[in-house]
N, C-alpha and C positions, 0 to 999 in steps of 0.2 A: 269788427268790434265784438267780443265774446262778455256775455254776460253772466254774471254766478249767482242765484237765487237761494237764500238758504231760508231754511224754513219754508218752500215752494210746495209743499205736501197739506200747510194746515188751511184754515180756510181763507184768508183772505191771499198769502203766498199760492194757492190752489187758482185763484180767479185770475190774479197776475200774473200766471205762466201762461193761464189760457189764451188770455189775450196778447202776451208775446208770439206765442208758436202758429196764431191764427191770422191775428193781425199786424204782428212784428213795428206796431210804433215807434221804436226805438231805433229798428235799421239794423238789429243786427245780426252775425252770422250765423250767431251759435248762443245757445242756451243750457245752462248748464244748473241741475238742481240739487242740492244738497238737504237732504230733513232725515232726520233722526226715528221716526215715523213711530211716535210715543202714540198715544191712546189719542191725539186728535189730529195725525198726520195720517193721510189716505193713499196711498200709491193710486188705489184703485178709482182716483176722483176723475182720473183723465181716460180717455177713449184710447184704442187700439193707434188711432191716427196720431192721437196726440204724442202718444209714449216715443211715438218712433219720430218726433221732432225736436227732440229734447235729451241730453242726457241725465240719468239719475242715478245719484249713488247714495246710497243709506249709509248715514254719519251722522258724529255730535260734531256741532261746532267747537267742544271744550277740544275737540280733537287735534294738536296741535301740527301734526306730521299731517294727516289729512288734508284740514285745513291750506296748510303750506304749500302741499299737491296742486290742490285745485286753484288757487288763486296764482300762483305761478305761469298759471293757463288764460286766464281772463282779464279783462279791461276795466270791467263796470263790475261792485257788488251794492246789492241788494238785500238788507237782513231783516226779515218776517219772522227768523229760529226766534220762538219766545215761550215759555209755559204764560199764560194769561187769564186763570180762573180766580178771580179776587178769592174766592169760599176756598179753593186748594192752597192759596198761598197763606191764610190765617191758618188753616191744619198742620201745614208744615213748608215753611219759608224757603229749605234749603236748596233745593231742586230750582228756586226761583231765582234765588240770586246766581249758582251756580249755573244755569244757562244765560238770564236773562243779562248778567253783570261781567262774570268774568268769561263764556262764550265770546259775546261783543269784543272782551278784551284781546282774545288771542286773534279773530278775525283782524281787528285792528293792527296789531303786530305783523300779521304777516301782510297785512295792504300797505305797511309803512315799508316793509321788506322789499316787497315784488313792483313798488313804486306806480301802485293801480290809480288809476286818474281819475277815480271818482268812486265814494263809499255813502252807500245811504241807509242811514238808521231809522228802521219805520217804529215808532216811539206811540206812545199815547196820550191823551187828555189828562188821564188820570195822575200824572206827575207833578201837575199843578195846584193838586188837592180839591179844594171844593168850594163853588164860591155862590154866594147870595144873591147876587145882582151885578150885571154887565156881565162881559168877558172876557176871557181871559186873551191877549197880545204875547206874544213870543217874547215879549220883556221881563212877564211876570215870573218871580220868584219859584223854586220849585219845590213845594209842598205837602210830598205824595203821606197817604195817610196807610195804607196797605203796604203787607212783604212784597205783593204784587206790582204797584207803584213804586217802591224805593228803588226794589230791582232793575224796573225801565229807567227810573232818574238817575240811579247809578251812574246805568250805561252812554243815558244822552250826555252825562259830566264827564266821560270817559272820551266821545265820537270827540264835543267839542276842543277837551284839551290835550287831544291828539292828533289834531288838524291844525290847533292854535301850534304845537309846539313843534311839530314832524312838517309843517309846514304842505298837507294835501287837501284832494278837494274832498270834503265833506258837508251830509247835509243830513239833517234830522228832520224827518213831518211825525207833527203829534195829530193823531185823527181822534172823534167822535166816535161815539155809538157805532160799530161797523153793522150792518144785518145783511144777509140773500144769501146763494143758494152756497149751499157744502159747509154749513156753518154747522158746528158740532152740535148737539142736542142738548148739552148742558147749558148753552146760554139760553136768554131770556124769549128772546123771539121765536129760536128756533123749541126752546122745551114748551113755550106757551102752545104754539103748533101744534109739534107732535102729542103734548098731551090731549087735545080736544081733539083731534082725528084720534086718540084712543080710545075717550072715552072720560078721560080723568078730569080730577080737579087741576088749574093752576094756583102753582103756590106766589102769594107777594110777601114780601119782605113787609115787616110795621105795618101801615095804612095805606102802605102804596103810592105817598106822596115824595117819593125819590124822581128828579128830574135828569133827565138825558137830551143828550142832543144826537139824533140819526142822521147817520151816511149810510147812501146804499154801498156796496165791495166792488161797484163798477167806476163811481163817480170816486172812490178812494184813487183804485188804481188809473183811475185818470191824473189826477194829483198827484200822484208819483211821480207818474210816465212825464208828466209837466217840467219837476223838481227835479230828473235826470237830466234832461235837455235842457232846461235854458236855466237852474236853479245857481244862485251867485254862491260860490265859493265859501264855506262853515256859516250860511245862514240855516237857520231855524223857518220852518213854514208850517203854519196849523193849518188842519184838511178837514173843516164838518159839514154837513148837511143844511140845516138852518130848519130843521122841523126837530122842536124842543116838547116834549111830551110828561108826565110824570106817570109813573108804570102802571096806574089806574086808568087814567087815559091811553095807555098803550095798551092793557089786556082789556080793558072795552071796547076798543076799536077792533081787536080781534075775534073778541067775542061774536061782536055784531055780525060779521064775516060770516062765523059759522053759525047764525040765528043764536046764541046764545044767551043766557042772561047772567046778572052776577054772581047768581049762587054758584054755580060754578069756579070761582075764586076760593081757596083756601086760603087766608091771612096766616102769615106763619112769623115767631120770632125773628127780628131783626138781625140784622147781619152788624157784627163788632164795628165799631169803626164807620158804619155803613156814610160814605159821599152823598149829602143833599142837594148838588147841583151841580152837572159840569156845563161848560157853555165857553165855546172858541171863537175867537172873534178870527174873520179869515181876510180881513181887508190888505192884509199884505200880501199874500200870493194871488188873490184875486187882481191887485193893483198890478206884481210884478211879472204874475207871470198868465195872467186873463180866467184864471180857476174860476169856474159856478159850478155848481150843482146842477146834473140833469135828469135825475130820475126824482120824479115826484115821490114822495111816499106815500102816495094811496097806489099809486102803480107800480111802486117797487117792492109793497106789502104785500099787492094781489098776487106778482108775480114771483115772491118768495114763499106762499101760503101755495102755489101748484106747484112749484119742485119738490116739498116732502110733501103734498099730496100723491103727485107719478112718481117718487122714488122710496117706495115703502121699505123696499131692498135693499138701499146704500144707509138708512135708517136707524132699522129697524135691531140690527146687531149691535148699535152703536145704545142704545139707549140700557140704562141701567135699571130700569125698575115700571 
């Protein structure tokens, strides 16, 4: 069984190869990685040993010949290709629908083509918008509020009724908050980090009363690995953490870390649109297919706050300012 990872370069497609080419959970022969290697895709995230367990070709997904190459070749896909910086996709949407929506579309064409026995769309939280209280069930309505969110919703409208109508297996997991190691510098965890090992202020959004829900990128691609193997046929399965924080509570906890106090916060203009709550309720993959969470987040924070402490170098070029 050969598997095709696209988007296998950024950071959570990065942890998931790892643990293919290392641990091989899935049984199979062959690994095959496809990323486009934009400003948060890394060739260089993988080791010497790794490179040579895996093959890699640098492509877009819009790539339709490509595309068609490589799936013609494997059994299982796995699609990570996504632009996903909510701040980039309010500056300029087009990039996001054009990977995140119609990418999906032409991968889906050629898996309905080459008649591949299982496609999975790793999707997000954020398609279901933003909710107050409780959470959200893979029943709920899709809501996204962002070009970033519509993009994924798009696409999850797309996996589903082309699995409903082409008649294959597909499956969509919408995850949580992802954090740990090889996460680009621009999100929240990892810019709060490297700014306090620099020196700097961190910036929050309003008052900082925006809530999230954390998945460590090991218990994510557990939940995948899961969703592969024993997942039923065009079901939907949510993948979070169950540690829900609001980004005050998250840059104090970090702060603490590094002896820190608050002034060190910069409060900055809110973000357009900004989501006041996401929160996945997971009791169906949990029920169907035995999913929990196993890295705590105080152990999965410690141990993301020492990877860009020892990795100054894979870092440091990456950061803008």
């Amino acid at each position: 069984m050969k598997l095709l990872v696209t988007g296998g370069a950024g950071f959570i497609g990065t942890n998931f190869v790892k643990r293919q080419v290392s641990l091989n959970p899935l049984g199979v022969s062959e690994v095959v990685v496809l990323d486009k290697l934009t400003y948060a895709g890394n060739y260089e995230n993988f080791t010497p040993e790794e490179k040579n367990n895996f093959e890699f070709i640098q492509g877009d997904i819009c790539d339709r010949d490509l595309v068609d190459q490589l799936i013609n070749r494997v059994d299982l896909v796995v699609n990570f290709a996504a632009e996903s910086h909510v701040d980039r996709s309010i500056s300029s949407g087009t990039s996001f629908v054009q990977t995140n929506t119609l990418g999906t579309q032409v991968l889906l064409d050629s898996c309905r083509k080459h008649e591949i026995s299982k496609f999975l769309q790793v999707s997000t939280d954020e398609v279901y918008g933003s909710i107050d209280e409780g959470s959200w069930n893979e029943e709920f309505p899709l809501l996204p509020n962002s070009p970033y969110s519509a993009s994924k919703a798009g696409a999850d409208l797309l996996v589903r009724a082309y699995g409903k109508t082409f008649d294959f297996h597909t499956n969509i997991t919408r995850c949580s908050n992802n954090y740990g190691p090889y996460q680009y510098p621009e999100k929240v965890i990892p810019l709060f980090i490297t700014n306090l090992i620099r020196g700097k202020q961190i910036p929050i959004y309003g008052k900082g009363l925006n809530i999230r829900d954390w998945l460590h990128v090991e218990d994510h691609c557990r939940g995948i690995e899961l969703v592969l193997q024993r997942g039923h046929k065009g079901e939907i399965y949510n993948i979070g953490g169950g540690t829900e924080l609001t980004n005050m509570e998250l840059a104090t906890t970090i702060l603490n870390y590094f002896g820190f106090k608050e002034d060190k916060i910069d409060f900055v203009r809110d973000r357009l649109g900004h989501d006041i709550r996401y929160s996945v309720d997971i009791s169906k993959i949990t029920a169907h297919l035995g999913f929990m969470p196993q890295v705590s987040f105080d152990s999965g924070l410690k141990s993301t706050i020492s990877f860009y402490q020892q990795n100054h170098v894979w870092w440091k070029s990456l950061v803008v300012n």
